[in-house]
N, C-alpha and C positions, 0 to 999 in steps of 0.2 A: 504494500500500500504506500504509495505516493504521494506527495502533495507539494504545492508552491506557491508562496508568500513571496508579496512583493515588502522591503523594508528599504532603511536609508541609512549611512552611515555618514560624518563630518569627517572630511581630508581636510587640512588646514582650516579657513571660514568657508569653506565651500564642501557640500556634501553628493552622493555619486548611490546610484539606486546600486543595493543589495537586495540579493534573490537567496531565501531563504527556504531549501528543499530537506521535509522531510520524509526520510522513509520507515516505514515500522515493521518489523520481518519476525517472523516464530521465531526462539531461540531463549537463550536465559537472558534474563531482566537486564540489560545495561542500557545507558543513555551516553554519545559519544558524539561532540557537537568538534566538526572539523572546519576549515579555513579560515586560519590564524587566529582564533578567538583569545582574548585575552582573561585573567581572571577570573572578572563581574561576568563577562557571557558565558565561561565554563560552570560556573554558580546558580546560572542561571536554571538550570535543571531542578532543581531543590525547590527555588521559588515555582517554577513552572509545575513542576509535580503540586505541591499544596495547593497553586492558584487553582487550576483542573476540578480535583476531588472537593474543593471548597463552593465550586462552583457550580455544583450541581453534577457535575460528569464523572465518568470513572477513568482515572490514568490507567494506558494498559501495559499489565505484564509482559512484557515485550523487548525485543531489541530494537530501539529507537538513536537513529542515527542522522546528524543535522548538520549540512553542511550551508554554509555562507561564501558565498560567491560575489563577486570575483573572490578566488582562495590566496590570491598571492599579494591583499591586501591586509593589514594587523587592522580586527575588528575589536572594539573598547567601550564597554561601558552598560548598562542593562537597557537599552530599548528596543534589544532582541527580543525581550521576554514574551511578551503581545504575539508576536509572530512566529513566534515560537511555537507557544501556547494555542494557537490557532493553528499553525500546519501540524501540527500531532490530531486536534479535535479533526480539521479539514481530509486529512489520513483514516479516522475512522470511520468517517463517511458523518461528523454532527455538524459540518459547516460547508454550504454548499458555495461551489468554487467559482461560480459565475465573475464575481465581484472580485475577487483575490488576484484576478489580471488585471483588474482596471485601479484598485486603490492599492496606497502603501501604509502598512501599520507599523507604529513606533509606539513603549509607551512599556515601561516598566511596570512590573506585578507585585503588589504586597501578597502575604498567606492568603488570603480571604476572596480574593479575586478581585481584588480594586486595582485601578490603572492610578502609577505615581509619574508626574509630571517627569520630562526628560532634557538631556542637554541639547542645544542643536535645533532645536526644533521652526526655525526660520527659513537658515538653510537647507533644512531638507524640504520644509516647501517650495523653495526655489527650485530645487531639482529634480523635488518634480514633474510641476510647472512643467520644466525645458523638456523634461523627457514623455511629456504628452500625455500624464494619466491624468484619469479624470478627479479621481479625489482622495484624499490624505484620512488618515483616521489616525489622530492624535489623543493625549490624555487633555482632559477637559481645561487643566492649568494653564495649558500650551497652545490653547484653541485659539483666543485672541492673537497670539507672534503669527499665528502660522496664517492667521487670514489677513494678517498684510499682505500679503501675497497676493494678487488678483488675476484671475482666471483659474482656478483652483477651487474646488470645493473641499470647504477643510469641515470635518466632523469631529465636535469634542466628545470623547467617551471617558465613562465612570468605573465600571467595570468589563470583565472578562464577558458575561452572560448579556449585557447589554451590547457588546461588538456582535457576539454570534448571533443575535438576535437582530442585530441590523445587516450582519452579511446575509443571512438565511431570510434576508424582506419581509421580517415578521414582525420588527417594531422601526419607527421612522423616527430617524436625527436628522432637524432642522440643518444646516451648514452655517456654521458662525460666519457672522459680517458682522463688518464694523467701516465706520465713516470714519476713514483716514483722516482728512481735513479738518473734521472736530475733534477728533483724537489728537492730533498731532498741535493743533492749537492750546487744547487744554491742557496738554500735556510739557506745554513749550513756557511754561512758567515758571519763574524762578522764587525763591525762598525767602535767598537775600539780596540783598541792592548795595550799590556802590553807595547809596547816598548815606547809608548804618556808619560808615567812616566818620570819625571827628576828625577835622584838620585835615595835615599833610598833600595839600592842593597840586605842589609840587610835585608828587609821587603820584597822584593820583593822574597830574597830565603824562606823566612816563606811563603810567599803564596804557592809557586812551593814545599814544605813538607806538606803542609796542604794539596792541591789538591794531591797530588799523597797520602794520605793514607786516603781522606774523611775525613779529622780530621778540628773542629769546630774550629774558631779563634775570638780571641778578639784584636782588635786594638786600642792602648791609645796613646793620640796625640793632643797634642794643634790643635786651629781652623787653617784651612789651611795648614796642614802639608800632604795633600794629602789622609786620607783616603778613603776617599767617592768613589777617584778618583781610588784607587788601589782596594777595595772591588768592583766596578763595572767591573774591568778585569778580575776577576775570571773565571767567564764563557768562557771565550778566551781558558785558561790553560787549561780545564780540560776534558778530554775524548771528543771526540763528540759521540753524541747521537745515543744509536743505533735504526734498525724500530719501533723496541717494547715498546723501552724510547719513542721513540715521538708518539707512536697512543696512549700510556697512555697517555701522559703530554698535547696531541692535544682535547682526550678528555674532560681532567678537563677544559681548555678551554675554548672549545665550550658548555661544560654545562653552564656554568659561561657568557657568551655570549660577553668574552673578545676574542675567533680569530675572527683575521682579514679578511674582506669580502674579497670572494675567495681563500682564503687561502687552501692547501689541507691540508698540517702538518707541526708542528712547526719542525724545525730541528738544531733549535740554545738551548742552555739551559737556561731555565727561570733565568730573576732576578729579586727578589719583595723587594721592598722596602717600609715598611709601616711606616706613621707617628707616634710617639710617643704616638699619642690620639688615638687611636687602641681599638676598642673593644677586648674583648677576643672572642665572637661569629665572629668578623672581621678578628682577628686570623687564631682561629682554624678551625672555621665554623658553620653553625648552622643556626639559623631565626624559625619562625614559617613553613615555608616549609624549611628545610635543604638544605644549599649552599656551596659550597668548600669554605673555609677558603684560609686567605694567604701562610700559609705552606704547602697546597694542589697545589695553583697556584705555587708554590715554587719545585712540585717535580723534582725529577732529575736534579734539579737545586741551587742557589743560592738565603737564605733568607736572605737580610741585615737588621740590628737593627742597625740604627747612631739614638747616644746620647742614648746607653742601657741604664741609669739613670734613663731616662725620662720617660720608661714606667710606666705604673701602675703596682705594685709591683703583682698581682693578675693576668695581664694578659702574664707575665712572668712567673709565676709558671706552666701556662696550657700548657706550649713549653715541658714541662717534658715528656709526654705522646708520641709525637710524636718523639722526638731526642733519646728516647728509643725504640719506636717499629716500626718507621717509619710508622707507620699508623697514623690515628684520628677516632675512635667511635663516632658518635652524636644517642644519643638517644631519641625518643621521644614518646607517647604514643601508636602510631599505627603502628612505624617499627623502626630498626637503622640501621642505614648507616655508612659504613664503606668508608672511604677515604684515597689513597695513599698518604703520605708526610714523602716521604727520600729526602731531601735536607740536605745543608751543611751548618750551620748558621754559617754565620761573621757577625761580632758585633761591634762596634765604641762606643768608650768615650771619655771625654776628663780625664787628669790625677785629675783634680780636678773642684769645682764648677765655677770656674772665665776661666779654662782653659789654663792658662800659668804657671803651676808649673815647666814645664819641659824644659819650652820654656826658653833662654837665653838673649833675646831682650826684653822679658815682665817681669814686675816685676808681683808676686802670692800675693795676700794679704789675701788669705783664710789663718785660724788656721786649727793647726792639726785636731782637732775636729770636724770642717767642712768638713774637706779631709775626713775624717772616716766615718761623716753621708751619707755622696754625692756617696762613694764605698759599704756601710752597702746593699745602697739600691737593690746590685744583689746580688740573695741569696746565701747561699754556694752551694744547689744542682744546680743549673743554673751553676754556676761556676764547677762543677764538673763536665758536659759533655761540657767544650770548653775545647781543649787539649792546645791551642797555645795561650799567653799572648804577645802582641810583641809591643813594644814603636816605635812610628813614631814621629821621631822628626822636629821639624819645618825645613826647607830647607833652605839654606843659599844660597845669594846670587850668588856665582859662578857655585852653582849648578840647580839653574833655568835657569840663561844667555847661562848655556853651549848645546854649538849644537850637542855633542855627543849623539847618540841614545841609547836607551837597547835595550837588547834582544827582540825581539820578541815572542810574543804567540805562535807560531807554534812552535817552538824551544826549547822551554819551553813545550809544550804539548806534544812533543814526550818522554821527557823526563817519565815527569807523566804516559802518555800512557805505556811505557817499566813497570814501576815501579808497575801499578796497573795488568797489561798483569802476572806478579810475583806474585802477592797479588790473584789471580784469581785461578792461579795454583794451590796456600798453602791452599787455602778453598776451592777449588771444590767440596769436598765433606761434605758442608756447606750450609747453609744457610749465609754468611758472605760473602761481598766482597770486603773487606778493611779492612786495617790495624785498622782502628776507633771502628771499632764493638768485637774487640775481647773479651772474655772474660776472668776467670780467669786459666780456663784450657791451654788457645790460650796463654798465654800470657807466662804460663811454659814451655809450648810447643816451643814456638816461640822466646821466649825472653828472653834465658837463657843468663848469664853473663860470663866472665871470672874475674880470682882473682882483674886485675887490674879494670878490671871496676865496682866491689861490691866495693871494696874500695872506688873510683872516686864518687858512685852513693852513698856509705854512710855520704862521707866528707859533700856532697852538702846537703844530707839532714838536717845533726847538724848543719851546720854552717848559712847555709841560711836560717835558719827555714822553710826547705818546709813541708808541710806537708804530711799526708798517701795519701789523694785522689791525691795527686801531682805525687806519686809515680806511679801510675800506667800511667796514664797521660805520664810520661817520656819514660816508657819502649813502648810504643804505639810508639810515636813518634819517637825513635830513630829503632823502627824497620822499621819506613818509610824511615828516610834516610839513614838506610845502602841498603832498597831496592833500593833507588835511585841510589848506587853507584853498585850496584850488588853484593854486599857482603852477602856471607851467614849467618854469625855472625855479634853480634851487638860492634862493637870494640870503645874503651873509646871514641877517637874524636867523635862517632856520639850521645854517652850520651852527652858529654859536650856542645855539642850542641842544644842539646834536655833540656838539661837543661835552656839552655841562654832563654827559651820561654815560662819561668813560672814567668815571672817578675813582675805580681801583686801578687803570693803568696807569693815570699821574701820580698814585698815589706810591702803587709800586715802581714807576719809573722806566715801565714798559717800556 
């Protein structure tokens, strides 16, 4: 006795139809599930036998044998179980096969026979979609991701007994919909606001230059001078998301099995914030099965580093890879995975080891020596892709007490919004969508001077000791805020300002 299930498995954020055949033959009792299955799907047996007998049916004493195809793919994780569980029933003749050509089942087994939500489950609607079936039968948690998808009819199921009863046309499940447009609006609002800020107006315009040209920042700042607070408003300022930013950024995800139950798509922009004790596989991504890294959970989003010092010098070097090509490669012996990560990394320090160098109410007892080992520790090329260095100084009393507001994020966003709307036009025919990525052609092209401001932009480099990588760095960033003012040339106020945001290279002597 025979039988075949259609199912789906995640390859990197993209997932590939799996054909799940079982067969069940006289013989003594074994269950033997073959083509690369990992752990959780060899496991799978144990949960599939109780889901069965829990369910009304009888598991049979039998030799039951399952294999997953393509076999020379590593399959990972329980959303075999479903499919499982149904080509054994579909094998005894209790699940008629008409339907098991046309829909794909995914969708983990408790004892009892309930379906438990799965990872993945976007992508495998996508793929689908592509490969022409008519419709998905997913766990009911999953039903919303999966009906993003359009042209698919996705079906959320509860239990085992309630699928067979919809394969066998005996009971009818609606197909979840959902109105993108008002989901994606409601869902596209934020918590907090730029305008929660006391003070620091200064800092606050380096964010609103950073976000409108995608340029990477570093914030230095005694404790409690607000960074943390002003690097988590980013995501407020900056573009909202458009469908294609969020089915990508929804998928990395639900791979990762961080969306939230019912969720259909994220539509706010990520912000990952990892601890100092960070693997570089926690990073980037990786494991013995390959997982989206934090720069992956990070795309089209914001990744914060507070206390950049802190990390391990090693797993700061491997950010190199990704702030250049906005990808991440992992490779491993039997395939490599490629992952999106274009996010915008801000970064937090303090000015020195104890934290109050800069501060005016603490006295610094570090030597210079110390200040030098405690800055050594980010390296010069790390330092070479953040364009913006900007001091946050401690806040002073009148300026916590006072009930005056700022600006608001939407205010500020529209701004960025005009600014990058300009930056989209100049590279359209580009692979480039911001002022951050230019190269050295974009930048003659784009960033040419007048007399007074080669002058301006030489003065600053002698005297301040900036350095070469500094220089390009400047010309980037002042071509963001003349876009912000709409100016077509880069005129001296917007270097001179561009300038005021390299203040650990003068400091250091770069």
């Amino acid at each position: 006795m025979l039988s075949q299930v259609l199912s789906s498995a995640v390859l990197g954020i993209d997932a590939y139809t799996v054909e799940v055949e079982v067969d069940i033959s006289p013989g003594l009792p074994s269950f033997a599930t073959v083509g690369l299955p990992d752990v959780a799907v060899k496991e799978s047996k144990d949960r599939v036998k109780a889901a069965i007998n829990n369910a009304g049916f009888e598991f049979p004493p039998k030799r039951i044998t399952v294999n997953l195809a393509p076999a020379d793919i590593k399959k990972e994780g329980p959303a075999f179980d479903l499919p499982i569980a149904i080509g054994v029933l579909a094998a005894l003749g209790f699940v008629r096969p008409e339907k098991l050509k046309s829909h794909v089942l995914l969708g983990e087994l408790s004892l009892d026979g309930g379906v438990r939500p799965v990872r993945g489950a976007l992508p495998m609607a996508v793929a689908a979609k592509e490969a022409n079936i008519e419709g998905i039968l997913v766990p009911a948690d999953n039903a919303l991701e999966a009906a993003a998808v359009e042209g698919i009819k996705v079906y959320g199921i509860e239990t085992l007994a309630q699928t067979v009863g919809f394969l066998n046309r005996e009971l009818s499940i609606e197909p979840a919909q959902i109105d993108l447009g008002a989901a994606f609006a409601e869902a596209s609002q934020y918590a907090i606001d730029l305008a929660d800020v006391k003070g620091q107006a200064h800092v606050k315009r380096a964010l609103e230059v950073a976000a409108a040209g995608a340029h990477n920042i570093l914030l230095i700042g005694p404790p409690g001078s607000g960074k943390t607070m002003l690097a988590k408003r980013i995501p407020t300022i900056l573009p909202n998301l458009s469908l294609e930013e969020a089915i990508t950024t929804t998928k990395i995800w639900s791979i990762a099995g961080l969306l939230p139950s019912r969720t259909a798509l994220l539509a706010t922009r990520p912000f990952r914030s990892p601890h100092h004790t960070i693997s570089d596989a926690g990073l980037i991504g990786g494991g013995h099965i390959p997982r989206p890294g934090e720069v992956s959970l990070a795309n089209h989003g914001v990744l914060f580093l507070d206390e950049l010092p802190e990390f391990h010098r090693h797993v700061l070097e491997v950010l190199r890879q990704p702030l250049e090509d906005g990808q991440v490669t992992i490779s491993r012996a039997l395939t490599s995975l490629t992952y999106p990560a274009c996010f915008m990394l801000t970064a937090a320090m303090n000015p020195c080891p104890c934290g109050y160098l800069t501060d005016p109410r603490h006295e610094c007892r570090c030597t210079p020596a110390e200040i030098q080992r405690y800055r050594s520790r980010i390296s010069g090329p790390l330092l070479d892709r953040i364009d913006l260095h900007i001091e946050v100084p401690a806040l002073k009393y009148r300026e916590m007490a006072g009930e005056a507001s700022g600006e608001p994020s939407a205010a500020v966003r529209e701004r960025v919004k005009q600014a990058r709307f300009i930056q989209q036009e100049r590279f359209k025919k580009t692979r480039i969508y911001a002022n951050a990525h230019m190269g050295p052609k974009h930048l003659k092209k784009y960033c040419q001077l007048d007399e007074e401001g080669k002058r301006l932009l030489e003065m600053a480099m002698e005297r301040l000791g900036l350095s070469a990588r500094a220089y390009d760095r400047i010309l980037k960033v002042s071509r963001t805020i003349a876009d912000l003012e709409g100016s077509d040339g880069i005129r001296p106020e917007h270097l001179a300002e561009a300038i005021q945001y390299r203040s650990l290279d003068r400091e250091l002597g770069r």
